[in-house]
Biopython code that builds the backbone (N, CA, C, O; Angstrom):
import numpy as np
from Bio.PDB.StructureBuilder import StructureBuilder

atoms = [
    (1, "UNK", "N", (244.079, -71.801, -2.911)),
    (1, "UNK", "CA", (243.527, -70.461, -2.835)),
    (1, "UNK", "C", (242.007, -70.558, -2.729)),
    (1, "UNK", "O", (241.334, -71.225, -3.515)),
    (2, "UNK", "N", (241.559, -69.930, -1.822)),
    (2, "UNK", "CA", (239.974, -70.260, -1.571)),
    (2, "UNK", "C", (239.454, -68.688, -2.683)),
    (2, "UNK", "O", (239.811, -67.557, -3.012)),
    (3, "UNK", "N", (238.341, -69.763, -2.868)),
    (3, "UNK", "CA", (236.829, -68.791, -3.979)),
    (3, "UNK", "C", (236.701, -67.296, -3.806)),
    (3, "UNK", "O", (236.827, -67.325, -2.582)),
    (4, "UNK", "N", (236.598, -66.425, -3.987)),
    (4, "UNK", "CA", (236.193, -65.133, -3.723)),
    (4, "UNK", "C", (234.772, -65.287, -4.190)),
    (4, "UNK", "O", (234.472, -66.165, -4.998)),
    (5, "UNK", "N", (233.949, -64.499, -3.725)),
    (5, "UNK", "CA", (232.311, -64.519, -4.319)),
    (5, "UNK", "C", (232.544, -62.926, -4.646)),
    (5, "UNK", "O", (233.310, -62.301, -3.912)),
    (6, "UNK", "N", (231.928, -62.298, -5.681)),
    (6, "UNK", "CA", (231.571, -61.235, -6.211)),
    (6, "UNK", "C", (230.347, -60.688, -5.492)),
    (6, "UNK", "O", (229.534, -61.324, -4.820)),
    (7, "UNK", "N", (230.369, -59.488, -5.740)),
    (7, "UNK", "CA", (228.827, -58.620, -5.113)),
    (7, "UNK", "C", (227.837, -59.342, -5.323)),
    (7, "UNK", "O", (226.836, -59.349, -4.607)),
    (8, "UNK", "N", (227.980, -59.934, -6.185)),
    (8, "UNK", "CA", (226.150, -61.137, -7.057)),
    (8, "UNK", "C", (226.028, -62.301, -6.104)),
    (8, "UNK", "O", (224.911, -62.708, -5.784)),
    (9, "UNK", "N", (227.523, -63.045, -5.474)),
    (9, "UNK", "CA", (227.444, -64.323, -4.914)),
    (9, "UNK", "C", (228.343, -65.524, -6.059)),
    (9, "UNK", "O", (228.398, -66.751, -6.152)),
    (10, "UNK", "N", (228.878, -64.492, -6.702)),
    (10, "UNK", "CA", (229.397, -65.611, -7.810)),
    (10, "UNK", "C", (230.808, -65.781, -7.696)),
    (10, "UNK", "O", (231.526, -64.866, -7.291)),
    (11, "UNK", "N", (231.328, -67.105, -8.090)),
    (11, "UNK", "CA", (232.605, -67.186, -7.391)),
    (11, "UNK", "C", (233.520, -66.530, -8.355)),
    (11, "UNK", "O", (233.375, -66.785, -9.551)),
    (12, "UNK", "N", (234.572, -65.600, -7.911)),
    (12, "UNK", "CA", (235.178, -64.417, -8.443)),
    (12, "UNK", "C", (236.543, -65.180, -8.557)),
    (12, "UNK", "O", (237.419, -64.355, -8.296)),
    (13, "UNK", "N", (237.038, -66.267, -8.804)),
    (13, "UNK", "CA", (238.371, -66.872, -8.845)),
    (13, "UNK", "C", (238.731, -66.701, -10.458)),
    (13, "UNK", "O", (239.830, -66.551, -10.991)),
    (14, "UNK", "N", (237.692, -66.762, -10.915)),
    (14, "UNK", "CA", (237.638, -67.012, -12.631)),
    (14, "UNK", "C", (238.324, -65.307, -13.199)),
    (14, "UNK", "O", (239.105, -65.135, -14.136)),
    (15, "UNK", "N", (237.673, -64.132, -12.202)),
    (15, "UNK", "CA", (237.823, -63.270, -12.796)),
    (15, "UNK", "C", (239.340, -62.670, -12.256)),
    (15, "UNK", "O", (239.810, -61.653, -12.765)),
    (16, "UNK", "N", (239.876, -63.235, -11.434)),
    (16, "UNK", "CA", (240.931, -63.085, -10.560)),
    (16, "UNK", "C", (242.080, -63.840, -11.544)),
    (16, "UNK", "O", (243.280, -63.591, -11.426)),
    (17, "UNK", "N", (241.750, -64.429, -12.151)),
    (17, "UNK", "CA", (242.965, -65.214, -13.091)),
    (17, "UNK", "C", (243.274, -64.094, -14.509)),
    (17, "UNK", "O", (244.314, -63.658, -15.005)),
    (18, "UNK", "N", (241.216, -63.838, -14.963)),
    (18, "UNK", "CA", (241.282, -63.161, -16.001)),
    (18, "UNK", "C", (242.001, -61.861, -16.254)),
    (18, "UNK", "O", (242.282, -61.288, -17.306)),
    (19, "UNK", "N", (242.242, -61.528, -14.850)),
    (19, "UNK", "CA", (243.127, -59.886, -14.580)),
    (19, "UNK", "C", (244.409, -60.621, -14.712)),
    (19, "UNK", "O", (244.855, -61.110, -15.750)),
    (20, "UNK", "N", (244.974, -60.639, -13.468)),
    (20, "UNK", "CA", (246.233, -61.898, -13.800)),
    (20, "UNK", "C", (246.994, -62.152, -15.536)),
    (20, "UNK", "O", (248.164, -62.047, -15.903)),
    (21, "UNK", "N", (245.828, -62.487, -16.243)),
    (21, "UNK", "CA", (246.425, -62.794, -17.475)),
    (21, "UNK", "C", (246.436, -61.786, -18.155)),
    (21, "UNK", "O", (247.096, -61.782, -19.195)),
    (22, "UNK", "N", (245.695, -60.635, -17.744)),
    (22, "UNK", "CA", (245.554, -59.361, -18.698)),
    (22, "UNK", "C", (246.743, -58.494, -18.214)),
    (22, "UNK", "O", (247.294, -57.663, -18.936)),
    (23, "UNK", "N", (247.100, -58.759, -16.910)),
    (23, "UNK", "CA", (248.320, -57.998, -16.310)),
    (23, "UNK", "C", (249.589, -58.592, -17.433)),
    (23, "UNK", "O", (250.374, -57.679, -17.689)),
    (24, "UNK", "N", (249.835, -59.512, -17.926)),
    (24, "UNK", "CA", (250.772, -60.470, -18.193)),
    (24, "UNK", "C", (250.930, -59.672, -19.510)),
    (24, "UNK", "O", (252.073, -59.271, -19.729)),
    (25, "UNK", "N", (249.699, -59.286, -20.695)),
    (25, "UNK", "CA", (249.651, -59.216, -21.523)),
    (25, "UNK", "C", (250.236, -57.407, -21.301)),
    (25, "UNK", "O", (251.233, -57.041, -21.923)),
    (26, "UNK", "N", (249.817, -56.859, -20.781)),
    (26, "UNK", "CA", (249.965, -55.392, -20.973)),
    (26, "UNK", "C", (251.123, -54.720, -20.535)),
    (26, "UNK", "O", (251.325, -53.514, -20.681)),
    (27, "UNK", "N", (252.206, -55.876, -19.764)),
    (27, "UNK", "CA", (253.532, -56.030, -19.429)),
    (27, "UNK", "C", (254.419, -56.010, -20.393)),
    (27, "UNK", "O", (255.518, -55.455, -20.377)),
    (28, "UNK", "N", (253.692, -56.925, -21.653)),
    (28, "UNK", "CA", (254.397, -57.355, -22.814)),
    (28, "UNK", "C", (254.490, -56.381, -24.053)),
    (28, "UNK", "O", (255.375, -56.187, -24.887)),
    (29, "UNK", "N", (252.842, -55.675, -23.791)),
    (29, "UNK", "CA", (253.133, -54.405, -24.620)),
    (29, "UNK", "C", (253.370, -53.156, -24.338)),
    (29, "UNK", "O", (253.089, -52.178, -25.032)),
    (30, "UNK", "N", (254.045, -53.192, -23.009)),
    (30, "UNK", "CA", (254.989, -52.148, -22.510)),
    (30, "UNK", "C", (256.462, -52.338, -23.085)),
    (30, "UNK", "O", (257.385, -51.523, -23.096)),
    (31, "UNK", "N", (256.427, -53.408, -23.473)),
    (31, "UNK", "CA", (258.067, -54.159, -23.389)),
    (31, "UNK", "C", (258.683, -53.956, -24.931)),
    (31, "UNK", "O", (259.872, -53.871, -25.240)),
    (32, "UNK", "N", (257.512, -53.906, -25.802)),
    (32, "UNK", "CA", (257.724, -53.710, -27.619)),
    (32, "UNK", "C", (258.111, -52.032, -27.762)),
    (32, "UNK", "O", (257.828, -51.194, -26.906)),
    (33, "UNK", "N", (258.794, -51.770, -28.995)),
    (33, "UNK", "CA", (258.905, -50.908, -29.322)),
    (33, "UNK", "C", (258.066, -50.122, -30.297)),
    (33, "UNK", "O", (258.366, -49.993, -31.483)),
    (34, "UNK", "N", (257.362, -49.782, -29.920)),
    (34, "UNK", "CA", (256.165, -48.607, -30.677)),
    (34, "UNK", "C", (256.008, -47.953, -30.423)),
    (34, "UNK", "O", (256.039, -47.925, -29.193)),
    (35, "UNK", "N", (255.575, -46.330, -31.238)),
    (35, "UNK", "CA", (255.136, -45.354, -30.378)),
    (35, "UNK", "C", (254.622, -45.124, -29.725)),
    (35, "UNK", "O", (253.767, -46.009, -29.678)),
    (36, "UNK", "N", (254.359, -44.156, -28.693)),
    (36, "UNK", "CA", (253.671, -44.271, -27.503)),
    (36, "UNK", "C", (252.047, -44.064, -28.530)),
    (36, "UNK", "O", (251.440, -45.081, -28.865)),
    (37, "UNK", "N", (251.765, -43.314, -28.741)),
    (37, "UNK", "CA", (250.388, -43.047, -29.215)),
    (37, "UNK", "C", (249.622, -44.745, -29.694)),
    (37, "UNK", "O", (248.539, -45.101, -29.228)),
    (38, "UNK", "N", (250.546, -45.722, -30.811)),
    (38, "UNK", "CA", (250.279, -47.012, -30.342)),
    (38, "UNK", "C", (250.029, -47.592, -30.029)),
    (38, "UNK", "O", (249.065, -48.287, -30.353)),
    (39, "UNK", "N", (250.976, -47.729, -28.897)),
    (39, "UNK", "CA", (250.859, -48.547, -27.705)),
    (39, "UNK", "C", (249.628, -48.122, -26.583)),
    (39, "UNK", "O", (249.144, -48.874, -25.738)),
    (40, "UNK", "N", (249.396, -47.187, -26.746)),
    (40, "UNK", "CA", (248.303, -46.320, -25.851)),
    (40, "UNK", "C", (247.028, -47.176, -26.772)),
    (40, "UNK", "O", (246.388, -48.013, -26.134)),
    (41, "UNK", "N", (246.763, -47.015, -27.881)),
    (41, "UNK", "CA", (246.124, -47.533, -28.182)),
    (41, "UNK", "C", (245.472, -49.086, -28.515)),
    (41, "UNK", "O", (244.302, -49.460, -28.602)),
    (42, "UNK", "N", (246.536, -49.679, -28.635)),
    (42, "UNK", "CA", (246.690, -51.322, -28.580)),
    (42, "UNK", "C", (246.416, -51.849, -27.138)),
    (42, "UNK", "O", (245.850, -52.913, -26.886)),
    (43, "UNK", "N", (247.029, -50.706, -25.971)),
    (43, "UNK", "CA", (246.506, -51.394, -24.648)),
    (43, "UNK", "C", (244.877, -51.047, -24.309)),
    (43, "UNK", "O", (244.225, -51.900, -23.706)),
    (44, "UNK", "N", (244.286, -49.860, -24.687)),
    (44, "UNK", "CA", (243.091, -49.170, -24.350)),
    (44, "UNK", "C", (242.088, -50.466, -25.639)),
    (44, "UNK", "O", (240.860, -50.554, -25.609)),
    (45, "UNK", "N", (242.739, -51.075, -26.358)),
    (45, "UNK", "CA", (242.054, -51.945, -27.093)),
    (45, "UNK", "C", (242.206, -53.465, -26.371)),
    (45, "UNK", "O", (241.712, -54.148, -27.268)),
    (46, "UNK", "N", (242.385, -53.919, -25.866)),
    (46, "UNK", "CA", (243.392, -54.867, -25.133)),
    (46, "UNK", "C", (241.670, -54.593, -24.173)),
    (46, "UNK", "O", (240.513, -55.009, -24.226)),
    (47, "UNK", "N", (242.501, -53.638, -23.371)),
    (47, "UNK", "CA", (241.714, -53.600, -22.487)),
    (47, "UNK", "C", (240.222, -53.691, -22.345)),
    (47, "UNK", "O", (239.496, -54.365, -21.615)),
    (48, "UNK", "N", (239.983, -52.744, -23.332)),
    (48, "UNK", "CA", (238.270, -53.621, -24.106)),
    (48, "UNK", "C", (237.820, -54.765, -23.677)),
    (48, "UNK", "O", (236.926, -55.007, -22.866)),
    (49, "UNK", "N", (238.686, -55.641, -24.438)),
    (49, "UNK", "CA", (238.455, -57.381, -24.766)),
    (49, "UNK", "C", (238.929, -57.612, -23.070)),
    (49, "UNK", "O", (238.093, -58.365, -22.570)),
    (50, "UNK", "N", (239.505, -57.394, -22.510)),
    (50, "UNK", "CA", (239.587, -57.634, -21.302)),
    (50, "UNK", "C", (237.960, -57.721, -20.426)),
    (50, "UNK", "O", (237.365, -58.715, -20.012)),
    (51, "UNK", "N", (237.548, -56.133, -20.362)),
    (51, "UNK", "CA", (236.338, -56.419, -19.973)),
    (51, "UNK", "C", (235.407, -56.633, -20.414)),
    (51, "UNK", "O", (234.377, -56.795, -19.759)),
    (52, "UNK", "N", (235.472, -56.690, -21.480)),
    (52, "UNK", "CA", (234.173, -57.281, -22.328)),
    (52, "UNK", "C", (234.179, -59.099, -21.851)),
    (52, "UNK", "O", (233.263, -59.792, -21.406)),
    (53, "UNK", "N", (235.470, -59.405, -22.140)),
    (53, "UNK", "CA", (235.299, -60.923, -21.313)),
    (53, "UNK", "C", (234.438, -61.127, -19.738)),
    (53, "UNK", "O", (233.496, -61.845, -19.404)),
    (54, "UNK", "N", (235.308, -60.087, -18.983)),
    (54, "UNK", "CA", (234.842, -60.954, -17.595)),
    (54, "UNK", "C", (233.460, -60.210, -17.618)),
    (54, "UNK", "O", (232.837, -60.460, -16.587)),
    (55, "UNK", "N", (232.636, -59.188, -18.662)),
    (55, "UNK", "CA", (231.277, -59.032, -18.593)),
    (55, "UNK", "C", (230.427, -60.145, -19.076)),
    (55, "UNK", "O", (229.291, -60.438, -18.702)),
    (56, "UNK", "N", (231.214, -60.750, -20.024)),
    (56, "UNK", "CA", (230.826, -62.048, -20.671)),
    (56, "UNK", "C", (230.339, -63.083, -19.947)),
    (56, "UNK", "O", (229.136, -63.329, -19.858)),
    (57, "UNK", "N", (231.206, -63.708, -19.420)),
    (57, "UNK", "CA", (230.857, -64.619, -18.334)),
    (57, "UNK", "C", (230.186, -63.853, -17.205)),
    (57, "UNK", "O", (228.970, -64.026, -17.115)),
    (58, "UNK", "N", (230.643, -63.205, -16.508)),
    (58, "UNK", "CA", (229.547, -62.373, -15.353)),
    (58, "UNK", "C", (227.845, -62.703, -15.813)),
    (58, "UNK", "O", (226.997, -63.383, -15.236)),
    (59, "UNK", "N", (227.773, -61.876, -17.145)),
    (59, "UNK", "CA", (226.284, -62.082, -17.705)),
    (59, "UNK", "C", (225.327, -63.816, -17.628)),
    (59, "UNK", "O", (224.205, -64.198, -17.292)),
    (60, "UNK", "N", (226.984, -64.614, -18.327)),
    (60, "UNK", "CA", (226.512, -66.060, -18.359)),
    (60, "UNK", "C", (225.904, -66.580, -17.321)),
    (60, "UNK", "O", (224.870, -67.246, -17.373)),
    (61, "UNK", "N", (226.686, -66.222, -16.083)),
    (61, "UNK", "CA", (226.236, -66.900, -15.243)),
    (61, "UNK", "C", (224.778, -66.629, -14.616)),
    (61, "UNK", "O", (224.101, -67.465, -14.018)),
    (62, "UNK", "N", (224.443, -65.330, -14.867)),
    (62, "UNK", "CA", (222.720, -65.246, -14.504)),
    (62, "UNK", "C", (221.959, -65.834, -15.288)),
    (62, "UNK", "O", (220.813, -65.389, -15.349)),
    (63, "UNK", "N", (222.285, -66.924, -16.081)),
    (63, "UNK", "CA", (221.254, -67.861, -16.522)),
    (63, "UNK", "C", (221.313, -68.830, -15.880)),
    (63, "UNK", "O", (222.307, -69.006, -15.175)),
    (64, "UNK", "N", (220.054, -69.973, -15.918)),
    (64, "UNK", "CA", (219.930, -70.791, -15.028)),
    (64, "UNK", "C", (220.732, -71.870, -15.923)),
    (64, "UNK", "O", (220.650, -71.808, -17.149)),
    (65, "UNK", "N", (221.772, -73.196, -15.068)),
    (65, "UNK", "CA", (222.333, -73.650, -15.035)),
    (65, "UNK", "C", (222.586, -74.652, -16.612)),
    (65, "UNK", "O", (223.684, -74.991, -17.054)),
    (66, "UNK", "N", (221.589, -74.878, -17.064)),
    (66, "UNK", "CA", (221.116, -75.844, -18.420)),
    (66, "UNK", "C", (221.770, -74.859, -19.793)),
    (66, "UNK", "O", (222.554, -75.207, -20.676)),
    (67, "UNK", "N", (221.307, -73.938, -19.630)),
    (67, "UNK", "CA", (221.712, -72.526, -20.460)),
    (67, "UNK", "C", (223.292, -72.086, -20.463)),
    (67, "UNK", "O", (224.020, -71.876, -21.434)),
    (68, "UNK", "N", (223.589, -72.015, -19.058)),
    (68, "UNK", "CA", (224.614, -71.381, -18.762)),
    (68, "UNK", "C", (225.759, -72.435, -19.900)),
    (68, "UNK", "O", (226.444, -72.129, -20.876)),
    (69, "UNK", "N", (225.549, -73.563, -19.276)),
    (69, "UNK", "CA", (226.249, -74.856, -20.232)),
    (69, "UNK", "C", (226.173, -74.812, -21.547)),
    (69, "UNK", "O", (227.154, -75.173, -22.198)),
    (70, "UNK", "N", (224.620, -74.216, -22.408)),
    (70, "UNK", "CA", (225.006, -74.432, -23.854)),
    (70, "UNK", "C", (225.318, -72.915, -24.266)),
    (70, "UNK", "O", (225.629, -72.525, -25.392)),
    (71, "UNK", "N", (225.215, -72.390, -23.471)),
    (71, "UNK", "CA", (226.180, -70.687, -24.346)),
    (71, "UNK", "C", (227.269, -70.657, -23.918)),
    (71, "UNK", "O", (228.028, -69.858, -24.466)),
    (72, "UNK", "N", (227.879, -71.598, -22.635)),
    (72, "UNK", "CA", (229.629, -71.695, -22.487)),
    (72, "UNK", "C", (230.386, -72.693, -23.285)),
    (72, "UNK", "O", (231.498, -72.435, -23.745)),
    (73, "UNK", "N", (229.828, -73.753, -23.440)),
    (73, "UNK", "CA", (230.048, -74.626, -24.802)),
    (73, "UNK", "C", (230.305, -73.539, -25.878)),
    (73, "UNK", "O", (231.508, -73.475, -26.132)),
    (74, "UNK", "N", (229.700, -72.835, -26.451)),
    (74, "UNK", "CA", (229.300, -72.258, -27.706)),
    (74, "UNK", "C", (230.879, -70.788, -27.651)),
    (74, "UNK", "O", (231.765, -70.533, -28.467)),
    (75, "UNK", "N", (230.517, -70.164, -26.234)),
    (75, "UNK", "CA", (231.967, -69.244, -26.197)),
    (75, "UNK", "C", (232.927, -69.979, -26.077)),
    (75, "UNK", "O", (233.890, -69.256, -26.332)),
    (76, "UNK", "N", (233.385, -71.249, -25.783)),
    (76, "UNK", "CA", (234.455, -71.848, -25.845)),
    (76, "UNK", "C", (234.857, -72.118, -26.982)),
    (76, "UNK", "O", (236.033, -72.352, -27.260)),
    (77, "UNK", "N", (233.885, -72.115, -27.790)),
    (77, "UNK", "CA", (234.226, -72.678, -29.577)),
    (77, "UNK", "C", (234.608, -71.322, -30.045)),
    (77, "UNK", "O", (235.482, -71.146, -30.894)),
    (78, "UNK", "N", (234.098, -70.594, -29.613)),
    (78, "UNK", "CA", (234.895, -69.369, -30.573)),
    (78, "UNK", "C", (235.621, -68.716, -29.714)),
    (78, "UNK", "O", (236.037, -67.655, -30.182)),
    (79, "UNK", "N", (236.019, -68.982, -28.371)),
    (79, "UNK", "CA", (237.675, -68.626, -28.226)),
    (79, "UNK", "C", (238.385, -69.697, -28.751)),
    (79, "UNK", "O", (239.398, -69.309, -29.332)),
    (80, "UNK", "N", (238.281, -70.515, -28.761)),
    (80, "UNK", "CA", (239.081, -71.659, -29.448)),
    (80, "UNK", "C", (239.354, -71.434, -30.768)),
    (80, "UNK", "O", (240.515, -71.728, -31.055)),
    (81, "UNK", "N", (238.592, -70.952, -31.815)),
    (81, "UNK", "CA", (239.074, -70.460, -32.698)),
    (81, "UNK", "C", (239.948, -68.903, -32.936)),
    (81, "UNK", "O", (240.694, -68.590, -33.863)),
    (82, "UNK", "N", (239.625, -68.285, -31.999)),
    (82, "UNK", "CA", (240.108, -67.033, -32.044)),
    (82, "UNK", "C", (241.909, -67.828, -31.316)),
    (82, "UNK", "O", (242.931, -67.563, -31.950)),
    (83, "UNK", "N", (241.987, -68.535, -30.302)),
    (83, "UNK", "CA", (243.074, -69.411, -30.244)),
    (83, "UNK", "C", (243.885, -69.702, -31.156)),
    (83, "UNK", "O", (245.104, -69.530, -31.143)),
    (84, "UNK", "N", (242.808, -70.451, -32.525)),
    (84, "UNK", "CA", (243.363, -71.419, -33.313)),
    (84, "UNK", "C", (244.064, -70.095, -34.004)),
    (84, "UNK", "O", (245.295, -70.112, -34.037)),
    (85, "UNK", "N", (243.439, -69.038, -34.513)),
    (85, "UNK", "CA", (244.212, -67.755, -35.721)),
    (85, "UNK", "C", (245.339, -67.195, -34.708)),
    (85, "UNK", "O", (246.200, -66.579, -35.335)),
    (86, "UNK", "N", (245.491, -67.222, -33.809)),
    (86, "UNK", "CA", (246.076, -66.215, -32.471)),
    (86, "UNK", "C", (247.941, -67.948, -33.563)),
    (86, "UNK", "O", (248.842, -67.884, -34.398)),
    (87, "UNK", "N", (247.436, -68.794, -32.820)),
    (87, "UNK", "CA", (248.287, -69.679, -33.007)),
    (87, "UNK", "C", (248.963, -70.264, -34.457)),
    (87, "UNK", "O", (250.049, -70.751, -34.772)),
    (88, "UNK", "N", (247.744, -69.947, -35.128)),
    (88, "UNK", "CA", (248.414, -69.629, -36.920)),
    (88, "UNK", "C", (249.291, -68.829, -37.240)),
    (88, "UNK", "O", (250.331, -69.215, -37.776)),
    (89, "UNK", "N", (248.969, -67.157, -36.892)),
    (89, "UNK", "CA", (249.898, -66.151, -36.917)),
    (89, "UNK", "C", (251.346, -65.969, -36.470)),
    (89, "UNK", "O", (252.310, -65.285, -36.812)),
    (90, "UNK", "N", (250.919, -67.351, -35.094)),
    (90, "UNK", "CA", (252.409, -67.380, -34.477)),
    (90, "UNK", "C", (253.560, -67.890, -35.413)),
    (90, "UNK", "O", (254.688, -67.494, -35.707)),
    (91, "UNK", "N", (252.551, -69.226, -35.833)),
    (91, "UNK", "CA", (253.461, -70.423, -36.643)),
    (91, "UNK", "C", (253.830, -69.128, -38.378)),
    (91, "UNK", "O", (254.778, -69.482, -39.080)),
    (92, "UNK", "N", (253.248, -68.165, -38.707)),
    (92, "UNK", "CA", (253.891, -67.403, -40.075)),
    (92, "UNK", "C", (254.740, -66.976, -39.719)),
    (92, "UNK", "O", (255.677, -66.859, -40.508)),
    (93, "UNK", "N", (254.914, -66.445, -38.163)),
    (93, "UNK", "CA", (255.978, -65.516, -37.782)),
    (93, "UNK", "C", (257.208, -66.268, -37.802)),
    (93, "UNK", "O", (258.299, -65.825, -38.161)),
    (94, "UNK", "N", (256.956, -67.470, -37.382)),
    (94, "UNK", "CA", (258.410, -68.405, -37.214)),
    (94, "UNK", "C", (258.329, -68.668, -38.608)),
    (94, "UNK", "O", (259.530, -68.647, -38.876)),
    (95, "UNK", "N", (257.754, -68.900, -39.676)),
    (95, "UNK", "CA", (258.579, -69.027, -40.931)),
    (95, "UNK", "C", (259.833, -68.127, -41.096)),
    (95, "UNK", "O", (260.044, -67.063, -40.516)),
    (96, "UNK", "N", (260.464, -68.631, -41.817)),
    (96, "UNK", "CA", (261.588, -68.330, -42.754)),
    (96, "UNK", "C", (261.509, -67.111, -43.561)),
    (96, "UNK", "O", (262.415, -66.829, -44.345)),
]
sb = StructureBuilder()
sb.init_structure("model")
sb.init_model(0)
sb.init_chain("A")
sb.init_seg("    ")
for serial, (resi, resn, name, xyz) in enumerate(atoms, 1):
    if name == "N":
        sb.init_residue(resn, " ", resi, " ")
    sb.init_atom(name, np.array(xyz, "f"), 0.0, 1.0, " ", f" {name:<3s}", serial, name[0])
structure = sb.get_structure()
């Protein structure tokens, strides 16, 4: 699949996955049983963190290249932890 560039010149593949995965997620909380008022709200929250991400990186990348590296280092550590609790919660649910 070739690069898309964004209005800026920036390659838009990254943000093309990030929808992709947000489509995946909001599939899933169509699929649970909650009230609608809820679910309205869990996706309109969802969705937040959705674009607050690809504003995230969008922003990153208008720094020059040295930078860009130690504040993507630094968001990788704390999605990685937000990972690590995402993946804790899983492992209580499968308890007993």
């Amino acid at each position: 699949m070739a690069k898309r560039k964004n209005s800026g010149g920036k390659d838009d593949s990254g943000s093309t996955s990030l929808s992709l995965a947000a489509d995946s997620v909001k599939g899933r909380i169509h699929s649970i049983s909650v009230a609608g008022e809820e679910r309205v709200t869990l996706e309109d929250n969802f969705n937040s963190i959705s674009r607050e991400t690809e504003y995230m990186l969008d922003r990153i990348g208008d720094f020059a290249k040295p930078s860009q590296k130690k504040i993507l280092i630094a968001y990788r550590e704390y999605l990685e932890k937000n990972l690590d609790n995402v993946n804790n919660r899983l492992k209580e649910l499968d308890r007993p």
